[in-house]
C-alpha positions in Angstrom: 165.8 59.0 69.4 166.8 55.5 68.0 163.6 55.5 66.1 164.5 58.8 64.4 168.1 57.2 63.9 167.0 53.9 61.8 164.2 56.8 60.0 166.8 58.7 58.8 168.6 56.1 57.3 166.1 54.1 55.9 164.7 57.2 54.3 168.4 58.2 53.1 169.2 54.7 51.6 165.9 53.9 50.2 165.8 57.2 48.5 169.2 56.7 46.7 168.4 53.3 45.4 164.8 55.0 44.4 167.0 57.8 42.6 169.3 55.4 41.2 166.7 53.3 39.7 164.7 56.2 38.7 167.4 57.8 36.5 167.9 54.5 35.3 164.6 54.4 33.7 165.0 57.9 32.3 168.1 58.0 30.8 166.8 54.4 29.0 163.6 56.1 28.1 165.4 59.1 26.8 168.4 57.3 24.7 171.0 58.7 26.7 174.3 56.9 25.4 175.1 54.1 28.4 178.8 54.3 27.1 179.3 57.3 29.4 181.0 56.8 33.1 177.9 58.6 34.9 175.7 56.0 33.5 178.0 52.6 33.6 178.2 53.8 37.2 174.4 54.3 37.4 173.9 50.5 35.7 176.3 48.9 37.9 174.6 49.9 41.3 170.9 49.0 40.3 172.0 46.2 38.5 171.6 43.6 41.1 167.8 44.5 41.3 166.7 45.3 37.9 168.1 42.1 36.7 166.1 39.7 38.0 163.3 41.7 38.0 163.7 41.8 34.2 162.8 38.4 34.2 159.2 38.9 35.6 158.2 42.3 33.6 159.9 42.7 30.5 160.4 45.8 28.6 157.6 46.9 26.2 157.2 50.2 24.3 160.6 50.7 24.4 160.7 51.6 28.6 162.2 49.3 30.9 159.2 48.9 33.2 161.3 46.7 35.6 163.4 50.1 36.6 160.0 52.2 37.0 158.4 49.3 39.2 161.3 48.6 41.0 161.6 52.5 41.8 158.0 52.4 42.8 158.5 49.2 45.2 161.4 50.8 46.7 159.5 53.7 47.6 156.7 51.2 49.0 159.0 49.5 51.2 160.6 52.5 52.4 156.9 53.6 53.5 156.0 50.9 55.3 159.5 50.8 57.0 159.0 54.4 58.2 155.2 53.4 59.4 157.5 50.1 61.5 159.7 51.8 62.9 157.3 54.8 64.0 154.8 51.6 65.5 152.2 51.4 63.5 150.2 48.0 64.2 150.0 46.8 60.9 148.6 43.8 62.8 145.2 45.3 63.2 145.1 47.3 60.0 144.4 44.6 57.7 144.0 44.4 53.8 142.9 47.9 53.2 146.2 48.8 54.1 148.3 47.7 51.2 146.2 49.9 48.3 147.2 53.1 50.9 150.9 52.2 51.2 150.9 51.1 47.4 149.6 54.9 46.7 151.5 56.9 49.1 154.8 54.6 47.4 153.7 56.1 44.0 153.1 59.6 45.8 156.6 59.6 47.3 158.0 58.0 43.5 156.4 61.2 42.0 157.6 63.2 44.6 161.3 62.0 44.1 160.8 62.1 40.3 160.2 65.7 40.4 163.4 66.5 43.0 165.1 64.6 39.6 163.8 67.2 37.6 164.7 69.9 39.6 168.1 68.6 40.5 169.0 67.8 36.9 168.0 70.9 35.8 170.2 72.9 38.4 172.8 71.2 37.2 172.5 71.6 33.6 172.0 75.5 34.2 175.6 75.6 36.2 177.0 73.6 33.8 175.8 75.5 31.1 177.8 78.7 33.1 180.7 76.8 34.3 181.8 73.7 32.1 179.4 73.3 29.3 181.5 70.3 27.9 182.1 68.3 31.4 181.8 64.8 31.3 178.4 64.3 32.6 176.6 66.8 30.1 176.2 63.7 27.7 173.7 62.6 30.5 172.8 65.9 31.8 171.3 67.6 28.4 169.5 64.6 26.8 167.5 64.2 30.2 166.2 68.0 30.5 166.3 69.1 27.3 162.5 67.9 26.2 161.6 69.0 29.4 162.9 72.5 28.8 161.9 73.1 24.9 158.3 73.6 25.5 159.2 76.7 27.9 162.3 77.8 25.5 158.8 78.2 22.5 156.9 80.4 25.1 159.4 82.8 27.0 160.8 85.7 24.1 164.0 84.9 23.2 167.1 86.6 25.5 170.7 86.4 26.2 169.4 84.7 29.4 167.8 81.3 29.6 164.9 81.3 31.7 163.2 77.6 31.1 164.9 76.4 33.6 163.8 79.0 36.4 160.3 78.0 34.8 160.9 74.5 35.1 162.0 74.3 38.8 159.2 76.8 39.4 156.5 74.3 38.0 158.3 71.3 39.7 158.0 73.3 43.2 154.4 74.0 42.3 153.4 70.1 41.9 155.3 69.6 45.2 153.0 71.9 47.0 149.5 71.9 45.6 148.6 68.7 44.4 151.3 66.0 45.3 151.5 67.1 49.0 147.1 67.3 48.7 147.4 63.7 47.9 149.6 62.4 50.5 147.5 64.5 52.7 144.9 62.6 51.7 146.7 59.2 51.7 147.9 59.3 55.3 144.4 60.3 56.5 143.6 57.0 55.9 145.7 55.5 58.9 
């Protein structure tokens, strides 16, 4: 029970700073303007940990690769926190351990990268019925939109949008087939 307790929250916790980070990275990668209070919040909570991290992998291309690794390591460590506290003896396991917890970490990143998507997307669509000019649609709308014009060229043209039904759809269908084949995969290993 106590096990399940210290689970929970380590999953909960490492999953928000993993989110955090995450959206970091995207809304760099996708130009969204930092001057709004969504993403000044969004800066000041991961700040303490992309910082320094900075320091050791610079950007290049014009991505902050410090936010996508540290995503990734926070997703590692949550991993092998959840393998602790469930008693796994990492004691006899041994090197070949770390490339399975350093693939399930990227498994669970892409796994939390699509919930993003999906999440984003949600919101954009109530936005777009309820409060098209709140203040987080500055964020909101540069972060889905090139995910949602390839589908807008394909489905007819309507007085409903349905890219983002297609979108979610797609997002549910990585979840499932290949992602969750992959961890399957991955924790056969132990």
């Amino acid at each position: 029970m106590l096990a399940d307790t210290f689970a929970f929250f380590i999953q909960t916790l490492g999953s928000l700073l993993a989110v955090a980070v995450l959206l970091r990275f995207a809304m760099q990668a996708m130009r969204v303007s930092f001057g709004n209070p969504f993403a000044q919040f969004i800066v000041r909570i991961t700040d303490f940990a992309v910082r320094p991290l900075r320091r050791v992998i610079p950007g290049w291309g014009g991505y902050d690769w410090a936010s996508l690794v540290l995503a990734w390591l926070v997703e590692v460590a949550v991993v092998a926190a959840l393998l602790w506290v469930k008693g796994f003896p990492f004691s006899l396991a041994g090197l070949g351990l770390w490339p399975v917890l350093f693939g399930l970490g990227a498994i669970e990143l892409a796994k939390l990268a699509l919930w993003l998507v999906m999440g984003l997307t949600l919101v954009r669509a109530l936005l777009s019925w309820v409060n098209p000019y709140s203040p987080i649609a500055p964020v909101i709308y540069p972060l889905t939109e090139p995910l949602l014009r390839p589908f807008r060229r394909m489905l007819p043209a309507s007085q409903i949008d349905f890219s983002p039904l297609v979108l979610i759809i797609l997002c549910q269908f990585l979840l499932v087939v290949p992602l969750a084949a992959l961890e399957r995969a991955a924790r056969g290993a132990f």
